[in-house]
C-alpha positions as CSV (number, residue, x, y, z in Angstrom):
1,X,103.5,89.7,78.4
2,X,103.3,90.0,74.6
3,X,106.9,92.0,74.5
4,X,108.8,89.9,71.5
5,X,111.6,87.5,73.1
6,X,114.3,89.6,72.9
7,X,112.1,92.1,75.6
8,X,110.9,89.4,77.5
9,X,114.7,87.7,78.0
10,X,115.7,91.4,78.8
11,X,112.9,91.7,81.7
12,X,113.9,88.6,83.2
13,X,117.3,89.5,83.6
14,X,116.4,92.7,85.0
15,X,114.0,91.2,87.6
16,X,117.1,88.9,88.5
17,X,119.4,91.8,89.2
18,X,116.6,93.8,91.9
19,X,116.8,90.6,93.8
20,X,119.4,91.7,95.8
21,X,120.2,94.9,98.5
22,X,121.4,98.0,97.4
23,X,123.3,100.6,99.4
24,X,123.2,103.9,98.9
25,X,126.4,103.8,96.8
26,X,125.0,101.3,94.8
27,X,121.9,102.2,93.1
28,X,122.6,100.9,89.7
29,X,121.6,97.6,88.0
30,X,123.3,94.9,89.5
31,X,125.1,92.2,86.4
32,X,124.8,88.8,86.1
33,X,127.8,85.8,85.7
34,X,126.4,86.0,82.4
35,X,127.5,89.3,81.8
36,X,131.1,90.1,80.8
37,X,130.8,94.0,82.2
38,X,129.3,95.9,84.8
39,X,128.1,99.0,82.3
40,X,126.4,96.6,79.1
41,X,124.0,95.9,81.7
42,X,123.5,99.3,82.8
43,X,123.2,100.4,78.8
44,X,120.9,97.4,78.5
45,X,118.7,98.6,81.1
46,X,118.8,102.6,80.3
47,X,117.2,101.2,76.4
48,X,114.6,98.6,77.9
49,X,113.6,101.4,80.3
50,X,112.8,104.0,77.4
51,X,111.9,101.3,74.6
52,X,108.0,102.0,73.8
53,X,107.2,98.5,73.6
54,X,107.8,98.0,77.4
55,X,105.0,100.6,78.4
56,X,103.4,101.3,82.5
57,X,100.8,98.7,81.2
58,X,102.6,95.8,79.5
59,X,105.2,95.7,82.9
60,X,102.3,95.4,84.9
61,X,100.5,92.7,82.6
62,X,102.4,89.7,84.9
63,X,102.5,91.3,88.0
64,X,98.3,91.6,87.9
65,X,97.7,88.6,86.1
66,X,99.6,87.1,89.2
67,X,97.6,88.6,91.6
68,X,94.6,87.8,89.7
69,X,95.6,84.0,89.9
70,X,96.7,83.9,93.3
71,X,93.1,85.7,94.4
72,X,91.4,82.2,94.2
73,X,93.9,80.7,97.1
74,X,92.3,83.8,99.3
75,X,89.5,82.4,102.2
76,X,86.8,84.7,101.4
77,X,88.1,88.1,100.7
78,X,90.9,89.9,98.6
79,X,92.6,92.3,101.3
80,X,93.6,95.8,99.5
81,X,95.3,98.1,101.2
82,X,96.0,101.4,99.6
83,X,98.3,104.4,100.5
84,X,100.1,107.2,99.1
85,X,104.4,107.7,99.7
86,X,106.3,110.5,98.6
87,X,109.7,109.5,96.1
88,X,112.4,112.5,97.6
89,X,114.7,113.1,94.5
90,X,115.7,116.8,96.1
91,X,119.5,116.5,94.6
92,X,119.0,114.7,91.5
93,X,119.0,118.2,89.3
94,X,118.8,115.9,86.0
95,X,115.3,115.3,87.1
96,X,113.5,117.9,85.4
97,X,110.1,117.1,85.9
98,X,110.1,116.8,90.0
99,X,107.8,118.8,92.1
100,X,107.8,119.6,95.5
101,X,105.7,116.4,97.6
102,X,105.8,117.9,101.1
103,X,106.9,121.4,100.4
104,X,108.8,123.8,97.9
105,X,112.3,122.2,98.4
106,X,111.3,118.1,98.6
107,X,111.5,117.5,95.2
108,X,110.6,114.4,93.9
109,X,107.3,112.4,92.7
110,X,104.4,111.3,94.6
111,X,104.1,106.9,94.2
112,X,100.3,105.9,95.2
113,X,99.7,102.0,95.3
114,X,97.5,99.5,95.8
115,X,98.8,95.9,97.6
116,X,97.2,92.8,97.6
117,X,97.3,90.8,100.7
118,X,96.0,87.3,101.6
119,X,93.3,87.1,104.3
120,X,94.4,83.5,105.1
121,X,97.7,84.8,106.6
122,X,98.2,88.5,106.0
123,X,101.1,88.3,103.6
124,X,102.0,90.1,100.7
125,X,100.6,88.7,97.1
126,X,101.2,91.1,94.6
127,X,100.9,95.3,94.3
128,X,97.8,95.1,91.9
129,X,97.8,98.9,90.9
130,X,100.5,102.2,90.9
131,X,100.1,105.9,89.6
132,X,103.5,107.9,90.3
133,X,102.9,111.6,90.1
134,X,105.2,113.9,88.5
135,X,105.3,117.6,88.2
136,X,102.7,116.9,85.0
137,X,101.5,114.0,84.9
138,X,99.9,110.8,86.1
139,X,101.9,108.0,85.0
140,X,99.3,104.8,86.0
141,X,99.9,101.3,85.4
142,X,95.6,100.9,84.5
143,X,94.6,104.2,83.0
144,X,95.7,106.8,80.7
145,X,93.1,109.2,81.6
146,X,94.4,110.1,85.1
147,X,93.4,113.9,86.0
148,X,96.9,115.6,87.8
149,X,94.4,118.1,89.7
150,X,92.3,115.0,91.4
151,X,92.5,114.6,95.0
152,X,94.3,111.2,96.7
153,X,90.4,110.3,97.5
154,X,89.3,111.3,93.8
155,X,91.3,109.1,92.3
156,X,91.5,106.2,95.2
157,X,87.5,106.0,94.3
158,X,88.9,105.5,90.4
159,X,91.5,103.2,90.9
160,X,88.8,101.5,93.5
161,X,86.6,101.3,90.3
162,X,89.2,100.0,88.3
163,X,90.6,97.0,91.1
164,X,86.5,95.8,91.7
165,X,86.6,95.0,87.4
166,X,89.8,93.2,87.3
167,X,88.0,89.5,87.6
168,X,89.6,88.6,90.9
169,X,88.7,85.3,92.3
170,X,87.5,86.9,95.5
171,X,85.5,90.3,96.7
172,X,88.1,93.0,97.9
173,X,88.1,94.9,100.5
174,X,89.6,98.0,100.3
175,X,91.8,99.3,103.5
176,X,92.4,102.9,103.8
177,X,94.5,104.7,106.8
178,X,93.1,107.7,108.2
179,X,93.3,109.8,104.9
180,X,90.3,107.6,104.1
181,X,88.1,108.7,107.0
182,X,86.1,110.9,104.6
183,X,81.9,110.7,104.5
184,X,82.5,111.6,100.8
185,X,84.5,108.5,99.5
186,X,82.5,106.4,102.1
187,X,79.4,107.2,100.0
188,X,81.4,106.9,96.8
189,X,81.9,103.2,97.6
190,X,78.7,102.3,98.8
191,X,78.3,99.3,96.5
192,X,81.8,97.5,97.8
193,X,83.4,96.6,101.1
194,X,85.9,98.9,103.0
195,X,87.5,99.3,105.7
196,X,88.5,102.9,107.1
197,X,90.8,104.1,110.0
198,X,88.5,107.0,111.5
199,X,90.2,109.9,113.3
200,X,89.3,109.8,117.4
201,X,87.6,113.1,116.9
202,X,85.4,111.8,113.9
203,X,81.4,111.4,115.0
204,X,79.2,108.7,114.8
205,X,75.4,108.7,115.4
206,X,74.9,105.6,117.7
207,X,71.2,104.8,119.2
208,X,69.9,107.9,117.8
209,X,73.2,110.2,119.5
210,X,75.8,112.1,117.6
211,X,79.2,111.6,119.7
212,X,83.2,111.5,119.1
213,X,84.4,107.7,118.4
214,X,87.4,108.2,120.9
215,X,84.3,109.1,124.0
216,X,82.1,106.3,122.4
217,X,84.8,104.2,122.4
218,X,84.9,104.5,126.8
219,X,81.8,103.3,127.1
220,X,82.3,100.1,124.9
221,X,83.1,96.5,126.6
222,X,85.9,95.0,125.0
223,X,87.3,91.2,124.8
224,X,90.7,89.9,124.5
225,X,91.2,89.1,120.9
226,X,95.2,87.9,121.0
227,X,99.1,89.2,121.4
228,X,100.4,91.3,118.9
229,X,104.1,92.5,118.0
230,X,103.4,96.2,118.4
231,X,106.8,98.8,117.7
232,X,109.0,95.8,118.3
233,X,107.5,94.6,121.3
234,X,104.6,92.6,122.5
235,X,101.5,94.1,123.4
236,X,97.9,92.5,124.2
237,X,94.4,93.8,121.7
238,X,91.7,94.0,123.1
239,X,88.4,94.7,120.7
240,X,84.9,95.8,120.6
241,X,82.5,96.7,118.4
242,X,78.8,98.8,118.1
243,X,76.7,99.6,115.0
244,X,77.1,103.1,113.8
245,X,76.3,105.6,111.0
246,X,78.0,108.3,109.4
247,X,75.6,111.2,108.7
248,X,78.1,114.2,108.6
249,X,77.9,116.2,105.2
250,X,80.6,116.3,103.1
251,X,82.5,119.4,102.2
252,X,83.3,120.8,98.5
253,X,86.6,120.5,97.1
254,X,86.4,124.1,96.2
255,X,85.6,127.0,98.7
256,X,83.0,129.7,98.0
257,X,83.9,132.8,99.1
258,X,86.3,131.3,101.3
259,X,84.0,128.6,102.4
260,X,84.2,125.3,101.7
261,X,80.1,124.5,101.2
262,X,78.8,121.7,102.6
263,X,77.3,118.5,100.6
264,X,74.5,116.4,102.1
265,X,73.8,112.8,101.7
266,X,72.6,109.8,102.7
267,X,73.4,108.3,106.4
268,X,76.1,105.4,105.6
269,X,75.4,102.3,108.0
270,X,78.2,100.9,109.6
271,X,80.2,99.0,112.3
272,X,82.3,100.7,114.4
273,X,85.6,98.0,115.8
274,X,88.2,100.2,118.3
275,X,90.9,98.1,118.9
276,X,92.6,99.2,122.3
277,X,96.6,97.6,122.5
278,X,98.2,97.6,126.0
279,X,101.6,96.9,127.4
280,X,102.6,93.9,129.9
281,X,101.2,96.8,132.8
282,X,97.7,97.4,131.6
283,X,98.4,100.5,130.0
284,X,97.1,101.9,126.6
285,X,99.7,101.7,124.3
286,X,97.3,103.2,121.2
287,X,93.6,103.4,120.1
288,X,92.4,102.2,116.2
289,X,89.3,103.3,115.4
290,X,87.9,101.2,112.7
291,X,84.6,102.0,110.2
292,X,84.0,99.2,108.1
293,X,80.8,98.2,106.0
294,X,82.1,94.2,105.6
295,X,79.2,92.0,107.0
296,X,78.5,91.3,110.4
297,X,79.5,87.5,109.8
298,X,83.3,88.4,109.9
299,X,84.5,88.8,113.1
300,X,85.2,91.8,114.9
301,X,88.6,90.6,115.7
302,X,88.9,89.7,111.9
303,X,88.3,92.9,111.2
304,X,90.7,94.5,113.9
305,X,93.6,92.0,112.3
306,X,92.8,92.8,108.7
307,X,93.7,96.2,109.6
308,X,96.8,95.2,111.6
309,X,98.0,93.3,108.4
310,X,97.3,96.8,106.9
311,X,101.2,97.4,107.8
312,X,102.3,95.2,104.9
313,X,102.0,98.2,102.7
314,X,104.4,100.4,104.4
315,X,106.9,97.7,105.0
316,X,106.1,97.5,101.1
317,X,107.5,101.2,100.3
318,X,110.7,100.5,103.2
319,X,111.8,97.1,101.2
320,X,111.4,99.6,97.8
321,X,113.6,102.6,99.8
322,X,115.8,102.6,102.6
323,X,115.4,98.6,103.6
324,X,116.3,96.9,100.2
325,X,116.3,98.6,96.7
326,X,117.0,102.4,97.2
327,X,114.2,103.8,95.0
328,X,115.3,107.1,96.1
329,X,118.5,106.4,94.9
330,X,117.6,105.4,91.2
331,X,119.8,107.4,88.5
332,X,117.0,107.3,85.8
333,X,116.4,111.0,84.3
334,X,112.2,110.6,84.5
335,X,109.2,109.3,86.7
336,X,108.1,107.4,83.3
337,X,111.8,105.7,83.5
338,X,111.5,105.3,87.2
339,X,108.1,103.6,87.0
340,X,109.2,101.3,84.2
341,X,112.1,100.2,87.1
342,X,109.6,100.2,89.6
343,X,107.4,97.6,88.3
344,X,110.7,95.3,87.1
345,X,111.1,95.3,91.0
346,X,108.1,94.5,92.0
347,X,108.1,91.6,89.7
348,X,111.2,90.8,91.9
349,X,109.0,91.2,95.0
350,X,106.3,88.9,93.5
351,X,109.0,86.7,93.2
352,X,110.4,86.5,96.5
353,X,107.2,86.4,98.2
354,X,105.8,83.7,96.8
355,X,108.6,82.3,97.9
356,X,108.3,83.4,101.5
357,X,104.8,82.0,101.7
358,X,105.3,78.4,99.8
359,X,104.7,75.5,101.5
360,X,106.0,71.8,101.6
361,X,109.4,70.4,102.6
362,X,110.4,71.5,99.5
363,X,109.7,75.2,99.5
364,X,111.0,75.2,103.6
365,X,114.7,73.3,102.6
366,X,114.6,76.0,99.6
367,X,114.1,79.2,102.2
368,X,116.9,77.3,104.5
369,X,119.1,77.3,101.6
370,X,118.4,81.1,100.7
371,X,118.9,82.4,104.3
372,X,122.1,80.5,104.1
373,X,123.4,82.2,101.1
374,X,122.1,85.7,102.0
375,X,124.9,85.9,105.0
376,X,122.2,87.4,106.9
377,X,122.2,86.8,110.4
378,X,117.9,86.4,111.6
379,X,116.7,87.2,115.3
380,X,116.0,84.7,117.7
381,X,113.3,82.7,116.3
382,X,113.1,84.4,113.0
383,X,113.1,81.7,110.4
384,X,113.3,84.2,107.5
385,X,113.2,87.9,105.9
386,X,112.1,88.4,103.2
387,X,115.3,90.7,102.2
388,X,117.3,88.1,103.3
389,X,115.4,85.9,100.5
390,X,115.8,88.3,98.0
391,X,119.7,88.2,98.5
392,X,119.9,84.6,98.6
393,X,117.6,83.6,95.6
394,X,120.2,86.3,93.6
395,X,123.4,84.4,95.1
396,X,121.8,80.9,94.1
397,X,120.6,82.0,90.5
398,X,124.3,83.4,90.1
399,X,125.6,80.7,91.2
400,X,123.5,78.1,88.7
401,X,124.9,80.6,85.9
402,X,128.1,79.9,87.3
403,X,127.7,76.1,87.0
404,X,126.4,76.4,83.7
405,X,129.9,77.8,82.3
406,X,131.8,75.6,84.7
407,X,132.6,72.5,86.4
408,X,132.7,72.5,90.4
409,X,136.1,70.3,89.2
410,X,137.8,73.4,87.5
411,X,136.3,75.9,90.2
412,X,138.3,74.3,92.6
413,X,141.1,74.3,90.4
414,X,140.9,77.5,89.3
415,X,140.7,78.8,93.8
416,X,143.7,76.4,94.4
417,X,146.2,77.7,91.8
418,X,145.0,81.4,92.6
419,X,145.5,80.7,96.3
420,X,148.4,77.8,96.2
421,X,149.2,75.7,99.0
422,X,146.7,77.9,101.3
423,X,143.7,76.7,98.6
424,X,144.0,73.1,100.0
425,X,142.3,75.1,103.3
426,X,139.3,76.4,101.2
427,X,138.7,73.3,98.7
């Protein structure tokens, strides 16, 4: 980062305090043991937030330069997932420039990201791009020319654009959920590798045929590929694959005459991989229907998992809301202050994954260590979560502030004549 020191120190104490779980009650910056108060680290926060100097772009200098870095540990391929959440602020009145996300009264700002993920074991790296949509404005972490009136797929193909120049180690391929199942943007990316969830109605023109993917997709002869955690339980996948095209025409964003005209274009080769998940009984427990234009030397069961691994993106946006630091609970007055928070957590994140996914005797003893501290209690051979690290790694670094000021010696001291003859129980 080229903030001056002062900034820099600032940041990293501000990363420190998002490594640990909020509650709804407790949204605010959490203090350090190097903190005398509570509130000097919440006024310390409100001026780093709206201090110039710590622009969208200079937050995100460490966070891409990470991801960047780590690229060249990939296999083959950068995996990038992209998808679009909506930020629900509906009672924070101070928040002038909300808008409604889903409707009129869901007022709040619209976060659309980009995650990088390993394809050597499907985790987490780094969140490599963000825009967060307010009632004016595109606030972007890589652009400051962001159009507010651009479709999600408009500005996926720009922020696409953007990802494929960023000197990553590895090619990228982008993964898209269904939103992405558009001829258009299919065409638009010609020149790079995708992978698309189609809808089961979408057509595909197979041996010289136009039919539905869901009715092509009965006539296919699928293997076993391997067992799968699917809603919390375990399901088998089963895959197959066919070569395709997509010939549809595209449609105008603007309608003429209340008709939206069609646009038509060039036949887009690709493979078609359905993934078909079923339950201990043999029955179908859900359909993915996959268009990707990656080469025919990866796998079709590659493929199918890349797409499964796809789910680190939403469990992404839960760790940010509900399942660790309670976005929707932030107190800042502005989606330009809430973005400037947003990337000191996923620094945090960054953190904490790396973490996760270390390896050695060293990094495994460190995560025992963390899991310890957290309190948490894992599942049945679960080693780990990864909130579970984030509240340990904030319990140890408190805690080496702690021994920093003072001796384990007068710690002790200090708990026995608090507690008196009841210490000798605890010391």
């Amino acid at each position: 980062m080229d903030l001056d020191l002062r900034l820099i120190k600032r940041h990293t104490q501000l990363v420190r305090s998002h490594m640990i779980q909020s509650d709804l009650l407790s949204s605010g910056t959490k203090s350090s043991l190097k903190s005398n108060a509570a509130f000097s680290e919440t006024q310390a926060a409100w001026r780093f937030y709206n201090n110039k100097n710590c622009d969208r772009k200079e937050l995100m200098k460490p966070i891409l330069a990470h991801g960047v870095a780590q690229s060249a540990l990939c296999e083959n391929y950068v995996l990038v997932p992209h998808d679009w959440s909506g930020l629900s602020y509906k009672k924070h009145t101070s928040k002038d420039d909300r808008y409604g996300i889903h409707n009129e009264t869901e007022l709040g700002y619209e976060l659309q990201s980009s995650l990088m993920l390993s394809d050597v074991h499907g985790g987490p790296i780094a969140p490599v791009a963000f825009n967060v949509l307010n009632k004016a404005d595109v606030l972007s972490t890589y652009t400051s020319e962001g159009e507010r009136s651009a479709t999600h797929l408009e500005e996926l193909a720009k922020r696409i654009e953007y990802l494929e120049g960023c000197d990553f180690k590895k090619p990228l391929v982008h993964i898209i959920d269904r939103e992405g199942d558009s001829v258009q943007l299919m065409r638009t990316l010609a020149d790079k590798s995708w992978l698309v969830r189609c809808r089961s109605n979408s057509n595909v023109v197979h041996e010289n045929a136009s039919i539905r993917v869901d009715k092509l997709a009965q006539q296919m002869e699928y293997t076993h590929a391997r067992i799968i955690d699917y809603k919390g339980r375990k399901a088998e996948q089963f895959i197959a694959e066919l070569e395709v095209s997509v010939t549809r025409a595209a449609h105008a964003k603007k309608a003429v005459n209340g008709k939206r005209q069609k646009i038509p274009g060039d036949a887009v080769p690709c493979r078609l991989v359905v993934s078909k998940v079923l339950d201990d009984k043999g029955r179908v427990l859900a359909y993915w229907y996959l268009l990707t234009n990656v080469k025919p030397t990866v796998e079709k069961t590659t493929i199918a998992l890349w797409y499964y691994w796809r789910w680190g993106i939403e469990s992404f946006f839960k760790l940010l809301k509900s399942a660790g630091m309670q976005l929707e609970s932030w107190q800042q007055e502005t989606a330009e202050a809430i973005t400037c928070r947003l990337l000191v957590a996923c620094m945090a994140c960054v953190l904490v994954w790396q973490i996760a996914e270390a390896t050695g005797p060293e990094a495994q003893e460190l995560r025992v260590i963390l899991i310890r501290l957290s309190g948490k209690q894992m599942k049945y051979k679960v080693a780990f979560t990864k909130p579970a690290l984030f509240t340990g790694l904030c319990s140890l670094l408190n805690a080496l502030d702690l021994l920093e000021k003072y001796d384990p010696v007068e710690l002790k001291q200090m708990l026995q004549a608090a507690l008196g003859a009841l210490g000798e129980a605890f010391v």
